[in-house]
N, CA, C and O atoms as CSV, one atom per row, in Angstrom:
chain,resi,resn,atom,element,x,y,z
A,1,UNK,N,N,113.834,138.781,100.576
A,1,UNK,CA,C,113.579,138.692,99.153
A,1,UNK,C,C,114.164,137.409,98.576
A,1,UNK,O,O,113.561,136.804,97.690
A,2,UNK,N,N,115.295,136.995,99.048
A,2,UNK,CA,C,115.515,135.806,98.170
A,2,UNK,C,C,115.141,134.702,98.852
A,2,UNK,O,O,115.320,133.581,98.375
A,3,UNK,N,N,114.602,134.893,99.999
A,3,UNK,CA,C,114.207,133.325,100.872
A,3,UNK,C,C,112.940,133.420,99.821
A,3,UNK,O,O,113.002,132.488,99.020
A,4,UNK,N,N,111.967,134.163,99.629
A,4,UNK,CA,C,111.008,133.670,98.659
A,4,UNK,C,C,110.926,133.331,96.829
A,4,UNK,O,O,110.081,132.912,96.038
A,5,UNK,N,N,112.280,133.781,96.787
A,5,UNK,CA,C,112.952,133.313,95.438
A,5,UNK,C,C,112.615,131.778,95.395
A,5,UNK,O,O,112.156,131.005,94.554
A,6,UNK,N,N,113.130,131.683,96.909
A,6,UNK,CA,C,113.740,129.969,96.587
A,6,UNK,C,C,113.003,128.997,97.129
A,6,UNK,O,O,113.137,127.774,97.094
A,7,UNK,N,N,111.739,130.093,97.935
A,7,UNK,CA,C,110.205,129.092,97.627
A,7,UNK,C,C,109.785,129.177,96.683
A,7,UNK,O,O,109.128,128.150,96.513
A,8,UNK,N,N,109.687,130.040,95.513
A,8,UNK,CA,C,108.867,129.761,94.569
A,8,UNK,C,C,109.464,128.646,93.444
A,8,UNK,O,O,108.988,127.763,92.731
A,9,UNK,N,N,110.499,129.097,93.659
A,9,UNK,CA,C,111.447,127.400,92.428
A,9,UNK,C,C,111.261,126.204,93.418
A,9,UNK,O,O,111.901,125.368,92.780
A,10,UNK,N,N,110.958,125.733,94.206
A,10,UNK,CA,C,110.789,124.614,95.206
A,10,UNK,C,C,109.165,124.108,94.640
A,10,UNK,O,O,109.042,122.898,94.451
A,11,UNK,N,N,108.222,124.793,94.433
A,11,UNK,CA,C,106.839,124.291,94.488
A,11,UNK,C,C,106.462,124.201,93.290
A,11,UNK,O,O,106.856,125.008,92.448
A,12,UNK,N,N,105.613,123.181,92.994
A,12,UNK,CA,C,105.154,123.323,91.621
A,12,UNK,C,C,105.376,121.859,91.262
A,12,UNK,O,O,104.557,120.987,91.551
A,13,UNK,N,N,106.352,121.661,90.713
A,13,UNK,CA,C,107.097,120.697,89.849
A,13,UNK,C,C,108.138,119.537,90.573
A,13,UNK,O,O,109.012,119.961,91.330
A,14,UNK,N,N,108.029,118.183,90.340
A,14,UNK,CA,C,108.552,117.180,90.870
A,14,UNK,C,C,110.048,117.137,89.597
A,14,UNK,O,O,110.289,117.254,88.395
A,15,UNK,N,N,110.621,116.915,90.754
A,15,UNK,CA,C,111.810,116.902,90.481
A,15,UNK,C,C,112.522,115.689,89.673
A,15,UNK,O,O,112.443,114.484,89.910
A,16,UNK,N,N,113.343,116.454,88.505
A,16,UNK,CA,C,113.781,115.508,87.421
A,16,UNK,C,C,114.209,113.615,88.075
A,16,UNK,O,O,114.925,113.415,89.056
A,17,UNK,N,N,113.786,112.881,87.525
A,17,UNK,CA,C,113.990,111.650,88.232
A,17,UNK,C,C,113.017,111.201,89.363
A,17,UNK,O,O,113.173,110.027,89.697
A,18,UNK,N,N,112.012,111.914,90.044
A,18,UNK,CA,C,111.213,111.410,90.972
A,18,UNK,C,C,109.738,111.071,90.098
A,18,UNK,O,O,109.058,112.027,89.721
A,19,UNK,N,N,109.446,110.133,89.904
A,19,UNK,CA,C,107.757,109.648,89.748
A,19,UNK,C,C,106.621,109.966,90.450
A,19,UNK,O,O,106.866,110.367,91.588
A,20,UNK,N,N,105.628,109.927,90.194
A,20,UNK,CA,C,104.334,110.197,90.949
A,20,UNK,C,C,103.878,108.902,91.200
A,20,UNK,O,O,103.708,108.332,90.122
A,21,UNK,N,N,103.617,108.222,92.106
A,21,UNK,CA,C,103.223,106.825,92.272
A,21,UNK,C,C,101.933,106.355,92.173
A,21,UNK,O,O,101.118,106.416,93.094
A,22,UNK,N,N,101.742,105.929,91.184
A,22,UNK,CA,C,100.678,104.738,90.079
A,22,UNK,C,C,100.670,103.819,90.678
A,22,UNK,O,O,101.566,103.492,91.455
A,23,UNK,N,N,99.531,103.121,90.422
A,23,UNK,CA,C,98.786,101.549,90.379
A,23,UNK,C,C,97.869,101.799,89.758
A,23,UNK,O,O,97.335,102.885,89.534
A,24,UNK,N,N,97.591,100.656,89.392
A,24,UNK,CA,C,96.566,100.063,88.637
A,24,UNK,C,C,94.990,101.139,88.975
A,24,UNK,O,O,94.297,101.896,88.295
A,25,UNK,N,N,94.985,100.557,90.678
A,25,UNK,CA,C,93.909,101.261,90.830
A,25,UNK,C,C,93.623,102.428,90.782
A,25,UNK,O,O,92.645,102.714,91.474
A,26,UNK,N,N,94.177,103.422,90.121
A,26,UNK,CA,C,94.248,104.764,90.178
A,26,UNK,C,C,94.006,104.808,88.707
A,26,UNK,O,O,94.291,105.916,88.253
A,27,UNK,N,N,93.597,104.007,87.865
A,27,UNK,CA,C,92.813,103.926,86.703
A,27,UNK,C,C,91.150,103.154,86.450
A,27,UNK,O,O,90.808,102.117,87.018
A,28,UNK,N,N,90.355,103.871,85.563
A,28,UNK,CA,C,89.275,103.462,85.616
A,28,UNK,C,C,89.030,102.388,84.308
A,28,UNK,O,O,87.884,101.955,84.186
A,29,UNK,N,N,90.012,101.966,83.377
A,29,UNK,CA,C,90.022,101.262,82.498
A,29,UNK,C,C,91.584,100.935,81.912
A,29,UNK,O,O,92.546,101.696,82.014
A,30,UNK,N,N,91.574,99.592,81.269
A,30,UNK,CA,C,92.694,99.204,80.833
A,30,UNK,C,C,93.315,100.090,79.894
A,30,UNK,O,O,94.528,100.297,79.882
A,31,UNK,N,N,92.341,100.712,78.960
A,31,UNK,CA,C,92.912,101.843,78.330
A,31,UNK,C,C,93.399,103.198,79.072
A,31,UNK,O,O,94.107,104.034,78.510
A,32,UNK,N,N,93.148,103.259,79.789
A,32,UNK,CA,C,93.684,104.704,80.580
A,32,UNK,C,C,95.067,104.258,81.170
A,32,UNK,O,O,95.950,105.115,81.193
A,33,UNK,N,N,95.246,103.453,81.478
A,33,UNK,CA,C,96.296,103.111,82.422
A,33,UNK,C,C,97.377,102.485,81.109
A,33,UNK,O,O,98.409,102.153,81.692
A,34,UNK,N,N,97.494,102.273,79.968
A,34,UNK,CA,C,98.300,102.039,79.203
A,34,UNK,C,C,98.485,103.507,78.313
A,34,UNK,O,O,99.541,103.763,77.734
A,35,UNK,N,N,97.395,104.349,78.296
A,35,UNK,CA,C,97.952,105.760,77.516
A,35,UNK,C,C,98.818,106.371,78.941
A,35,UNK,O,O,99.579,107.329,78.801
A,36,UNK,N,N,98.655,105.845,80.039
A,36,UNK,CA,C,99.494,106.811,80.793
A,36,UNK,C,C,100.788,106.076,81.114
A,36,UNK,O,O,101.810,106.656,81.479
A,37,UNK,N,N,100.670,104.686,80.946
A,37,UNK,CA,C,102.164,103.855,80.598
A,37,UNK,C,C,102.743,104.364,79.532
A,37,UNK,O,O,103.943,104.607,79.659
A,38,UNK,N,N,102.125,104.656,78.263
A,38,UNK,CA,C,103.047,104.920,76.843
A,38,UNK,C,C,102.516,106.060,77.133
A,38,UNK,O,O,101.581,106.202,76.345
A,39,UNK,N,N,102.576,106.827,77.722
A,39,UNK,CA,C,103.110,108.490,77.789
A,39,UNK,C,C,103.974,108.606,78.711
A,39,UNK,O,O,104.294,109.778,78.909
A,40,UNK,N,N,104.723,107.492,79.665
A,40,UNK,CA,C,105.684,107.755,80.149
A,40,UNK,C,C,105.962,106.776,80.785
A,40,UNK,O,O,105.694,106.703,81.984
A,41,UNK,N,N,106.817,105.397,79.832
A,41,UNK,CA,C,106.956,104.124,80.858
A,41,UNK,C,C,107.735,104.492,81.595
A,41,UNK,O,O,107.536,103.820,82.607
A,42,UNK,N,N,108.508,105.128,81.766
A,42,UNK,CA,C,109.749,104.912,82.621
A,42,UNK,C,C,108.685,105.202,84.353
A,42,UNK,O,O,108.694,104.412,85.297
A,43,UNK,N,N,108.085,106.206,84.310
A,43,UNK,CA,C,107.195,106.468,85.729
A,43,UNK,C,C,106.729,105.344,85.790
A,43,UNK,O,O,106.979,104.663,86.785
A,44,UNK,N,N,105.921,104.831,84.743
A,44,UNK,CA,C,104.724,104.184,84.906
A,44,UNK,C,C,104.900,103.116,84.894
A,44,UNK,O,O,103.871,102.448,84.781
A,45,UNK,N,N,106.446,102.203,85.012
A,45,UNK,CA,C,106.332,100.817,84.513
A,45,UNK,C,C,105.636,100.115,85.909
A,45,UNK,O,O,105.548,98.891,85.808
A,46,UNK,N,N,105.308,100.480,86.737
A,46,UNK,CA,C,104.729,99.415,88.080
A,46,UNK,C,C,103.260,99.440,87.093
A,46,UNK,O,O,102.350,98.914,87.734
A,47,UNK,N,N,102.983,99.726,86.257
A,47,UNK,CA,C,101.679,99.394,85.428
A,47,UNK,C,C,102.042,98.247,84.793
A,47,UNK,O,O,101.119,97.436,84.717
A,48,UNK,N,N,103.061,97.908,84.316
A,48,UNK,CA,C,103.191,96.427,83.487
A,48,UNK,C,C,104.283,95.740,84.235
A,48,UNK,O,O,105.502,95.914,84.235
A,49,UNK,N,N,103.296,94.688,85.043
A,49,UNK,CA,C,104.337,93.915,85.706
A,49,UNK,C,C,105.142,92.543,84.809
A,49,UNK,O,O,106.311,92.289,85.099
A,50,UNK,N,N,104.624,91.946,84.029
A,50,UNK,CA,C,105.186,91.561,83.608
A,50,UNK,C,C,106.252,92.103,82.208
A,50,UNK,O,O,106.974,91.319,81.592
A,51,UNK,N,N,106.161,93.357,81.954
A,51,UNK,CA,C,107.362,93.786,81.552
A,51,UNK,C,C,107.032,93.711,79.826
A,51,UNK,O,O,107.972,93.777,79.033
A,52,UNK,N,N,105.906,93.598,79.451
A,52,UNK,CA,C,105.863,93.080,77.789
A,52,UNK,C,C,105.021,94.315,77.103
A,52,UNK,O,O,104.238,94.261,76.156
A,53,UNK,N,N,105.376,95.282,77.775
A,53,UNK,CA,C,104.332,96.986,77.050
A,53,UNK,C,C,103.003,97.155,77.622
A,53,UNK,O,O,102.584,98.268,77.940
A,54,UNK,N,N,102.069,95.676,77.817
A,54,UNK,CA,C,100.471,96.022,78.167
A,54,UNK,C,C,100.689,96.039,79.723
A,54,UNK,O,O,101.128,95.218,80.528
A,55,UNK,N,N,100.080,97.629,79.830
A,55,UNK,CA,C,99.718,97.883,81.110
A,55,UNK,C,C,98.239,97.447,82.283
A,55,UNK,O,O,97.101,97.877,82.091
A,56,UNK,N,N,98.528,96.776,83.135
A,56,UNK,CA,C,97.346,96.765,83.845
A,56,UNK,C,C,96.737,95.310,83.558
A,56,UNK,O,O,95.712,95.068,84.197
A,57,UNK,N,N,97.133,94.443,82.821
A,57,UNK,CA,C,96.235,93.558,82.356
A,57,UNK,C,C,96.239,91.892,82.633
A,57,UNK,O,O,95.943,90.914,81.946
A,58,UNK,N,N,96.656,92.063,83.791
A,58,UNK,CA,C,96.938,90.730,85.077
A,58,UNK,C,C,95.280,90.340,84.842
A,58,UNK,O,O,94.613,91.087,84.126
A,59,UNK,N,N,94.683,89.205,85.441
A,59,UNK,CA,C,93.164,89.267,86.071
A,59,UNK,C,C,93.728,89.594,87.537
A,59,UNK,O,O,94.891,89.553,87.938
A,60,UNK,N,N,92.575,89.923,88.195
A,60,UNK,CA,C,92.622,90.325,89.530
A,60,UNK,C,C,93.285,91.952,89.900
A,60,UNK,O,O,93.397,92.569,90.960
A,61,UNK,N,N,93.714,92.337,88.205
A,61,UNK,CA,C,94.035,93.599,88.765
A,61,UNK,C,C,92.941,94.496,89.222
A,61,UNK,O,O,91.793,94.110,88.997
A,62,UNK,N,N,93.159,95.925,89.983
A,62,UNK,CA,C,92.243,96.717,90.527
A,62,UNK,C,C,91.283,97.661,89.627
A,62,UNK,O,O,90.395,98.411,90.034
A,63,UNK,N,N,91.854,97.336,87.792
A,63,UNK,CA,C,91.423,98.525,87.089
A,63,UNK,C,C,89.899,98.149,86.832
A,63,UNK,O,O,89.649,96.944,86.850
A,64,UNK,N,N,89.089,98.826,86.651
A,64,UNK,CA,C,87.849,98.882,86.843
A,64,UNK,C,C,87.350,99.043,85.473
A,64,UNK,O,O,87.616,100.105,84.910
A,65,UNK,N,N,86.591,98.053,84.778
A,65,UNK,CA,C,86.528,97.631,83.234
A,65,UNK,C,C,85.390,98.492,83.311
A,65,UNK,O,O,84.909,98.386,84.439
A,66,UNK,N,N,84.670,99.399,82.517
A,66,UNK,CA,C,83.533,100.307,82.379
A,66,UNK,C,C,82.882,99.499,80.481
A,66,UNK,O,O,83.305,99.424,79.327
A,67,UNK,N,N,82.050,99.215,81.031
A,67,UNK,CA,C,81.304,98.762,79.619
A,67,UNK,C,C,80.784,100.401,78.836
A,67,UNK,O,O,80.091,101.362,79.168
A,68,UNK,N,N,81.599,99.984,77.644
A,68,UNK,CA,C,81.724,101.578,76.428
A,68,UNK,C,C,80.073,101.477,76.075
A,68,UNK,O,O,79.810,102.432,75.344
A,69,UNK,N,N,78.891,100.677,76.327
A,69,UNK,CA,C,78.000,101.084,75.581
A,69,UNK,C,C,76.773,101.495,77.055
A,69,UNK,O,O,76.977,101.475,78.269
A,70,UNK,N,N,75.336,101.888,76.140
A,70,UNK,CA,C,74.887,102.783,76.745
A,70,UNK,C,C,74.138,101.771,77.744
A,70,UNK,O,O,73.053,102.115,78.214
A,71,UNK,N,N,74.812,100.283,78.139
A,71,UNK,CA,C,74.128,99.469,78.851
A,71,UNK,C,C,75.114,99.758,80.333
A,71,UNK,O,O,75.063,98.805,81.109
A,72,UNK,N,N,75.824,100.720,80.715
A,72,UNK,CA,C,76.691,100.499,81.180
A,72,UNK,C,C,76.513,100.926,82.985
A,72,UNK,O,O,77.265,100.939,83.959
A,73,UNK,N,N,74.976,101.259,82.697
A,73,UNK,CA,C,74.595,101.257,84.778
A,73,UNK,C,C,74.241,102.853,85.273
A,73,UNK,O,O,73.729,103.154,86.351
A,74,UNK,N,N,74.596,103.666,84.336
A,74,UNK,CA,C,74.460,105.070,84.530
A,74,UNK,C,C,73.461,106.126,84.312
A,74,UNK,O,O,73.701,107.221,84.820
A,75,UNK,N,N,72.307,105.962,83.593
A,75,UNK,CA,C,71.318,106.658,83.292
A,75,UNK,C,C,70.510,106.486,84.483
A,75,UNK,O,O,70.809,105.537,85.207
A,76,UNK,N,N,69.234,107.465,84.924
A,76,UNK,CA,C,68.638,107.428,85.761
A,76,UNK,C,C,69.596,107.774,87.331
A,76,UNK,O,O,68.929,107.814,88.365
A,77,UNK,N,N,71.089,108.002,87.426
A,77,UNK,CA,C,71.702,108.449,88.513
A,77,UNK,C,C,71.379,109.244,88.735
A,77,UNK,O,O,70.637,109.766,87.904
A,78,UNK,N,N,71.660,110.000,90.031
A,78,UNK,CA,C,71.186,111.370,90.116
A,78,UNK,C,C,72.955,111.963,90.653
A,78,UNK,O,O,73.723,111.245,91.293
A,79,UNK,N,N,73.215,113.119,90.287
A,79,UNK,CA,C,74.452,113.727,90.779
A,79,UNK,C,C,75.198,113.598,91.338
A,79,UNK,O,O,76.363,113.922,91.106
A,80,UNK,N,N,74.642,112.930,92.530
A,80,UNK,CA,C,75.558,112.428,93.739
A,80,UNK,C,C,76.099,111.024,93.411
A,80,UNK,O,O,77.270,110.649,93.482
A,81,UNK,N,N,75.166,110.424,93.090
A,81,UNK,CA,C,75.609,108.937,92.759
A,81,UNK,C,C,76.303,108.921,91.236
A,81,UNK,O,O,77.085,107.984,91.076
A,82,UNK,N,N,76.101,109.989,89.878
A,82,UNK,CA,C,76.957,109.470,89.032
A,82,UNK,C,C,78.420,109.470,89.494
A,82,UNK,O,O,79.274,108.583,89.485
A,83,UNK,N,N,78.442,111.161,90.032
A,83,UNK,CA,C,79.999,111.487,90.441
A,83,UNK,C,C,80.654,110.381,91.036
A,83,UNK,O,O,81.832,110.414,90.681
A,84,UNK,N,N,80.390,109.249,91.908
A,84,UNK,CA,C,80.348,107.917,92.426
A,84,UNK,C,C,80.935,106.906,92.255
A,84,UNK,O,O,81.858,106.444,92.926
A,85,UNK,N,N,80.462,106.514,91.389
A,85,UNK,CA,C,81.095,105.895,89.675
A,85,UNK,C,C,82.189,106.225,88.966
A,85,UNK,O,O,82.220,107.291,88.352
A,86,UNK,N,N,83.142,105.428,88.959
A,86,UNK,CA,C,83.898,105.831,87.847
A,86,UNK,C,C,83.578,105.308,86.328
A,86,UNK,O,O,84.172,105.444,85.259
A,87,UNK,N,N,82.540,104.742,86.663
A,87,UNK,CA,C,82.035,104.441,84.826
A,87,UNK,C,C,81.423,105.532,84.006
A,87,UNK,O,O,81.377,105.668,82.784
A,88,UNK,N,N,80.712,106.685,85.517
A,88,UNK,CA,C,79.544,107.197,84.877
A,88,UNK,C,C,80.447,109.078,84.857
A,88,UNK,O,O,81.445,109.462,85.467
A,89,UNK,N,N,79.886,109.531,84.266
A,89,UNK,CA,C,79.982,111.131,84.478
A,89,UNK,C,C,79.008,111.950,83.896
A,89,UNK,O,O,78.705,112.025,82.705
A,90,UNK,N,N,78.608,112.475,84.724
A,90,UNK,CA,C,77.439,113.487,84.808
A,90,UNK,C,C,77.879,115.119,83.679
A,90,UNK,O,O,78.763,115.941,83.921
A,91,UNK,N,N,76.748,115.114,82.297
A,91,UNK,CA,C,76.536,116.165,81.867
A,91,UNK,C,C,75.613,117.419,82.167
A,91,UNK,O,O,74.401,117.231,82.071
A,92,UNK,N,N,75.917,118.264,82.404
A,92,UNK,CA,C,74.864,119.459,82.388
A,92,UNK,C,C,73.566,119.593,81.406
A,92,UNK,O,O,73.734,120.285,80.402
A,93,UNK,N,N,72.804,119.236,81.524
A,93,UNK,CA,C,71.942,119.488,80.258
A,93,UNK,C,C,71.336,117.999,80.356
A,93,UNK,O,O,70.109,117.977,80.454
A,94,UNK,N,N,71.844,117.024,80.348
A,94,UNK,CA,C,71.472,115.156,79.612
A,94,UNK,C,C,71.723,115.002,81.200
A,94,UNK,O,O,70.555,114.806,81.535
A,95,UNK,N,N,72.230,114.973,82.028
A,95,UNK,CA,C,72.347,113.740,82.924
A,95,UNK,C,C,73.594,112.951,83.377
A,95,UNK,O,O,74.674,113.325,82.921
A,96,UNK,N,N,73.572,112.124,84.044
A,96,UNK,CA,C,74.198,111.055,84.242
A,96,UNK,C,C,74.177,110.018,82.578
A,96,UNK,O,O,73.247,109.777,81.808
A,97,UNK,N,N,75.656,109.614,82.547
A,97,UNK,CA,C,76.372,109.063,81.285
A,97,UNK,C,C,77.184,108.063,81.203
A,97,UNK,O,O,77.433,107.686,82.348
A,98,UNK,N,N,77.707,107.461,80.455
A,98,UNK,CA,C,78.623,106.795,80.333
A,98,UNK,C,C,79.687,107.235,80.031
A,98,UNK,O,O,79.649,108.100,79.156
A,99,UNK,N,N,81.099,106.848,80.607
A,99,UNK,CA,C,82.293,107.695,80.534
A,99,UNK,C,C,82.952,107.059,78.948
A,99,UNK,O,O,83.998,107.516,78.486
């Protein structure tokens, strides 16, 4: 009984002081990767290397710029290929979209 006490407080939850490890590329836009810097620089500062608040915004970084309008490559996908995309995401009903 208590060996499974003390699996269940073990799983779940990362432990006070350990980060989940970020990059750049693990965002699909400059905006995503700075709401998840200012929701928690202290994890997230390997998002702003130079150290001045804006996350991600080197050239050559990996984040993947998605054009916000409806020119943006995604209509006419079919399911397999929006899911694909991180620009595009597929609605039930309409289709393949712009994220």
């Amino acid at each position: 009984m208590a060996v499974s006490a003390v699996l269940l407080g073990a799983c779940g939850e990362v432990s006070p002081g350990r980060c989940v490890d970020t990059n750049c590329e693990d965002y699909t836009s400059q905006s995503a990767a700075q709401a998840a810097y200012e929701a928690d620089p202290e994890c997230r500062e390997d998002l702003d290397a130079d150290k001045d608040g804006v996350a991600c915004e080197e050239d050559g970084n990996s984040v993947r710029w998605c054009p916000s309008t409806s020119a943006c490559g995604c209509s006419n996908k079919n399911k397999s290929a929006c899911g694909g995309d991180p620009c595009c995401r597929w609605v039930v009903g309409s289709g393949c979209g712009c994220r």
